[in-house]
C-alpha positions as CSV (number, residue, x, y, z in Angstrom):
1,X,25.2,7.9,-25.6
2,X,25.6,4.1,-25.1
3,X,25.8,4.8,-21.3
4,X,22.3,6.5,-21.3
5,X,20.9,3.2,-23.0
6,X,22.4,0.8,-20.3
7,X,21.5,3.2,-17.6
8,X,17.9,3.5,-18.9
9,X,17.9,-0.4,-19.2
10,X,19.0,-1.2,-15.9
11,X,16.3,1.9,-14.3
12,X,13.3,0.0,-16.3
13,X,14.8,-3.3,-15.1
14,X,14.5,-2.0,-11.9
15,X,11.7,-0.5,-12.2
16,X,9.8,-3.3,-13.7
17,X,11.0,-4.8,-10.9
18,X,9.8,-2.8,-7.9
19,X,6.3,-3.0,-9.3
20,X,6.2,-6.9,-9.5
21,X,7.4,-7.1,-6.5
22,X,5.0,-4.6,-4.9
23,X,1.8,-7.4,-5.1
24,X,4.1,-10.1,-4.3
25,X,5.1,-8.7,-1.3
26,X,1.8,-7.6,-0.1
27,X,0.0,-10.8,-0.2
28,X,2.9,-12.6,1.0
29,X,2.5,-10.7,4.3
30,X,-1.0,-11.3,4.7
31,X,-0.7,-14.8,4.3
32,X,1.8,-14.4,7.2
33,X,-0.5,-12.9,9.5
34,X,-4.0,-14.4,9.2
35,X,-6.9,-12.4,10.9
36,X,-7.2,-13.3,14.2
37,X,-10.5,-15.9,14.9
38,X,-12.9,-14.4,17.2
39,X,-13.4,-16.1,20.2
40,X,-16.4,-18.0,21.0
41,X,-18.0,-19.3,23.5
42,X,-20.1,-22.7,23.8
43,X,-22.4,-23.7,26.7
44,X,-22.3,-28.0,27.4
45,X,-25.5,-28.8,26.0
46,X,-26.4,-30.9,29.2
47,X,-25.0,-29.6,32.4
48,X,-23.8,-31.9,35.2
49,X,-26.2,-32.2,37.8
50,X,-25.6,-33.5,41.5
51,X,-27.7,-33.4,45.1
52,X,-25.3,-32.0,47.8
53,X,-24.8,-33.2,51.5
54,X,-26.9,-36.2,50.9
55,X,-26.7,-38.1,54.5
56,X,-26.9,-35.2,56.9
57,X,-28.9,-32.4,55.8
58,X,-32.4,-33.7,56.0
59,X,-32.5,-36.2,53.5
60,X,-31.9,-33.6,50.5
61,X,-31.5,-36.7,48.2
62,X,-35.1,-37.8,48.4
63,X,-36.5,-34.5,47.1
64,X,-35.6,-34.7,43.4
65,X,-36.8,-30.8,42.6
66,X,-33.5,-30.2,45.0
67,X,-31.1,-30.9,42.1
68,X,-27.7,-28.7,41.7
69,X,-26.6,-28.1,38.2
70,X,-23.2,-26.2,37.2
71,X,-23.2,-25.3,33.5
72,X,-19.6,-25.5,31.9
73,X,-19.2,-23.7,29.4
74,X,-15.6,-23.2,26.5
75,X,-14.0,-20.7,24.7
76,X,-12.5,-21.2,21.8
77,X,-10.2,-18.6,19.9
78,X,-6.7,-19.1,19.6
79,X,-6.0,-22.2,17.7
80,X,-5.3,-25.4,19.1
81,X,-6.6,-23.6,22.7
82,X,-9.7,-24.0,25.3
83,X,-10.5,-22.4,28.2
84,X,-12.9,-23.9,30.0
85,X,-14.8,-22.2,32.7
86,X,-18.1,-22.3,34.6
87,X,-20.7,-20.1,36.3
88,X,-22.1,-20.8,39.7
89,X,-24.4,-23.5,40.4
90,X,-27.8,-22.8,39.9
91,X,-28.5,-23.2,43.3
92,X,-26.0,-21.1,45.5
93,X,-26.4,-23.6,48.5
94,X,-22.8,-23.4,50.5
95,X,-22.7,-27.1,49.5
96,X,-22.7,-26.9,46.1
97,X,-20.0,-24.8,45.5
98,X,-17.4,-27.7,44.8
99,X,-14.3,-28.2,41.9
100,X,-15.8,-29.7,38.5
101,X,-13.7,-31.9,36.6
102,X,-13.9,-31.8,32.7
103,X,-12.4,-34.3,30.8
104,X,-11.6,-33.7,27.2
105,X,-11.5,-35.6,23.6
106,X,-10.3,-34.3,20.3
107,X,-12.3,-36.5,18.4
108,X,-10.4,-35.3,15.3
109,X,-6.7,-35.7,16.7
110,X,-7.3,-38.6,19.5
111,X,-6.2,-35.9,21.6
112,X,-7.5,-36.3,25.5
113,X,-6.9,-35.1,28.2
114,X,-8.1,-34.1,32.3
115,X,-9.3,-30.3,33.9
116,X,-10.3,-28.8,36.6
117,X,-12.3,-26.1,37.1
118,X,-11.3,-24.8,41.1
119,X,-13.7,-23.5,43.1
120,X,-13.0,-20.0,44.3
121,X,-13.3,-19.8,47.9
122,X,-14.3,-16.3,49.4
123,X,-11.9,-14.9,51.6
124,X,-13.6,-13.6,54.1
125,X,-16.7,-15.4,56.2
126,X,-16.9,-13.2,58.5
127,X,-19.4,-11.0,57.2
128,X,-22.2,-12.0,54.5
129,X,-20.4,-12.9,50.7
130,X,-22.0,-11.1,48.2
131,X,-23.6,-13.2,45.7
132,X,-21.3,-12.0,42.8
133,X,-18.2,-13.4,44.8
134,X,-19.6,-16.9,46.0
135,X,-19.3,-20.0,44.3
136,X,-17.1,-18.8,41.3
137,X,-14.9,-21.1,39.4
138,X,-11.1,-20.2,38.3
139,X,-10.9,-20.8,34.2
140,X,-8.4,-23.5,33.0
141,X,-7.0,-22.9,29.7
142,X,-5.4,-26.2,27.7
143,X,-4.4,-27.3,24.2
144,X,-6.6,-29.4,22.7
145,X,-5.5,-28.8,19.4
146,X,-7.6,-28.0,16.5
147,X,-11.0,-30.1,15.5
148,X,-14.0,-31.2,17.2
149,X,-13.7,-31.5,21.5
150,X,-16.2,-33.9,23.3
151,X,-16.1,-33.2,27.1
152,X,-17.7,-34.3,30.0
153,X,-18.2,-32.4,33.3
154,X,-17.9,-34.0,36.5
155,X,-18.6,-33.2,39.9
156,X,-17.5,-36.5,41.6
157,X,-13.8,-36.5,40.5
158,X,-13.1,-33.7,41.9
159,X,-11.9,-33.9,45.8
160,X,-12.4,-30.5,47.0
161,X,-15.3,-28.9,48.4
162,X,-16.0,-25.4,49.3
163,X,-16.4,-24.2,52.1
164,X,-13.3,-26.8,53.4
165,X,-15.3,-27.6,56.0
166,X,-18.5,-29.2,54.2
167,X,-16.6,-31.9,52.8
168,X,-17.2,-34.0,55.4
169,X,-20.9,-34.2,53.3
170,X,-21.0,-36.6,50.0
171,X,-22.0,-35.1,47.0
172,X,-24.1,-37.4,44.9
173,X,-24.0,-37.0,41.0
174,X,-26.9,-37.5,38.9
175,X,-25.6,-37.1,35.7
176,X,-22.4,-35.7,34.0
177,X,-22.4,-32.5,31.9
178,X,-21.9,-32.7,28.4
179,X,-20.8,-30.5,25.3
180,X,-19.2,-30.7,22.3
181,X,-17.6,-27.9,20.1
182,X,-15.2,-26.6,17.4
183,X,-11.5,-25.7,18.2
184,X,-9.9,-23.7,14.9
């Protein structure tokens, strides 16, 4: 009979035990794996603009309306990470298709650091590119850490044109692209 008591003891004990430990256990995994952040992407609020071949093609940089603009744009998502990528230029000339440089600032960390944004050159010319395939930019991903990013966009730091060919003609920027976003 006095084994039945400790037995019974020791299988509430237990018991009593398993049950605590159910809720316990439960929320210590969830705090283990957080949801993941869905990613998000931000536009620069001010794009960087530029006038391409600017001494040899008919004086393009006297006719202001003749403006190139690439928009950057990043996406945030994982923490502490940014990839940073960019559409075409608005104008699909051959000479605008050139590297952007995007230079970054964790305002919250004092974090900075330097990007760039390659232009994809088709690889074919001899037939006509379609316009999905010209001018498209290879994404560069970088730890910023978390907090708030300033960047800048520039089209003047970078040294490679595309086509190779065009380089021989300056690229004048008008203003650099701008945007700033939250990194979780």
């Amino acid at each position: 009979m006095r084994k039945t008591r400790v037995r019974r003891s020791i299988t509430g004990t237990v018991a009593a035990a398993a049950v605590l430990a159910l809720p316990l256990g439960s929320s210590a995994a969830a705090a283990a794996n957080p949801p993941q952040v869905p990613a998000t992407t931000t536009v620069f609020q001010v794009p960087a603009t530029f006038v391409s071949a600017c001494s040899t093609v008919g004086f393009q940089c006297w006719v202001p309306y003749r403006l190139a603009t690439v928009t950057p744009s990043a996406i945030t998502g994982a923490p502490g990470v940014v990839t940073f990528t960019a559409g075409p230029p608005a104008t699909r000339s051959t000479l605008d298709c050139i590297d952007v440089s995007v230079n970054w600032l964790n305002v919250t960390t004092g974090a900075a650091g330097t990007t760039v944004l390659s232009a994809v050159t088709p690889v074919d010319y001899s037939r006509p590119v379609p316009p999905e395939d010209w001018c498209r930019y290879t994404p560069a991903t970088v730890a910023t850490g978390s907090g708030t990013i300033a960047a800048t966009a520039d089209v003047n730091a970078s040294a490679r044109i595309v086509p190779l060919w065009s380089g021989v003609w300056p690229q004048v920027p008008v203003g650099p692209g701008f945007g700033v976003f939250q990194v979780p």
